[in-house]
N, C-alpha and C positions, 0 to 999 in steps of 0.2 A: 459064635464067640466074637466074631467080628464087630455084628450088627449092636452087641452089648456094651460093647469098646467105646463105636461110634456116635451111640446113645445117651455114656454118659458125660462124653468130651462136647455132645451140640449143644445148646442154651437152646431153652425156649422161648418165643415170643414174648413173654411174657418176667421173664426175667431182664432180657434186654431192656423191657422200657423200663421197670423199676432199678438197672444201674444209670440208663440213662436220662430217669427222673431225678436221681441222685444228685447226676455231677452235672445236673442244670441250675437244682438249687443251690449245690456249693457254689457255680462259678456267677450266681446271680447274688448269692447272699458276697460273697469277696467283693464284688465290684459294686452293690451299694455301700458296701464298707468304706470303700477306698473310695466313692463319690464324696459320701460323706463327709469323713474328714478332711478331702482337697477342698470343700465346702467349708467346712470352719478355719480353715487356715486362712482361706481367702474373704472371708467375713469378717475375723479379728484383723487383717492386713488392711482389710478399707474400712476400718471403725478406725485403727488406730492412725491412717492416714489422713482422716478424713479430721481427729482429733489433731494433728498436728497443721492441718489448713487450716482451723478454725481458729489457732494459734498465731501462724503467719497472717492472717488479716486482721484481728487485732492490732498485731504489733504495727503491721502497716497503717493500718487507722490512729493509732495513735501517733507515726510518726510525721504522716498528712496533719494532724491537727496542732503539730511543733511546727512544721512548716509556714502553717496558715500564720498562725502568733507569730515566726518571727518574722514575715513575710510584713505580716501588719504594725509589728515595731519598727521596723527600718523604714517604712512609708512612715507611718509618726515623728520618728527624729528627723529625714531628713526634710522635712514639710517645711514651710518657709519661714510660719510664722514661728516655730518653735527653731529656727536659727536664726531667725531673730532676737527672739530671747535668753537664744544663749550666751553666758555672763562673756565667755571668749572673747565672742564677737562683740558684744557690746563697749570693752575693753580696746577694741583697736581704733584708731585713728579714722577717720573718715577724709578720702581724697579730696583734696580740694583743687588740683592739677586733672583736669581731661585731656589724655592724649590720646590721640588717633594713629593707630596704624595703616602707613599708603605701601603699596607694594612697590 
């Protein structure tokens, strides 16, 4: 009676590896799962970052290219010949007194 006891409480070789077929494929099916997804979360976060640098250099290239303009307009006015022609100056007295400063 014993030996009938013991018989039906042992697993056989063969049951073991189909539970342990089992809970290989569960814990291999869960962890492509959760690759996965840690996979799309991080593909949407460097698409949607990668959109927003594409953004900041734009904006920077445009604000390089206000720079240039007004960089190139204040070399235009204060150029010589164009303060010369300005009505301002044309308008003021012209020195007719030279004096030297001596220390």
């Amino acid at each position: 009676m014993k030996k009938t006891r013991n018989l039906k409480n042992k697993e056989t070789l063969k049951t073991k590896a189909k539970k342990t077929i089992k809970v290989l494929i569960i814990t291999l099916s869960l962890i492509t799962i959760c690759l996965s997804i840690i996979f799309f979360i991080i593909g949407s976060n460097a698409s949607q970052n990668g959109s927003e640098l594409r953004q900041e250099q734009d904006i920077n290239k445009n604000l390089k290219e206000i720079e240039q303009r007004l960089k190139r307009d204040i070399t235009n006015y204060s150029a010589i010949k164009n303060l010369e022609e300005n009505p301002q100056i044309i308008n003021m007295e012209k020195s007719t007194d030279v004096i030297f400063i001596d220390k």
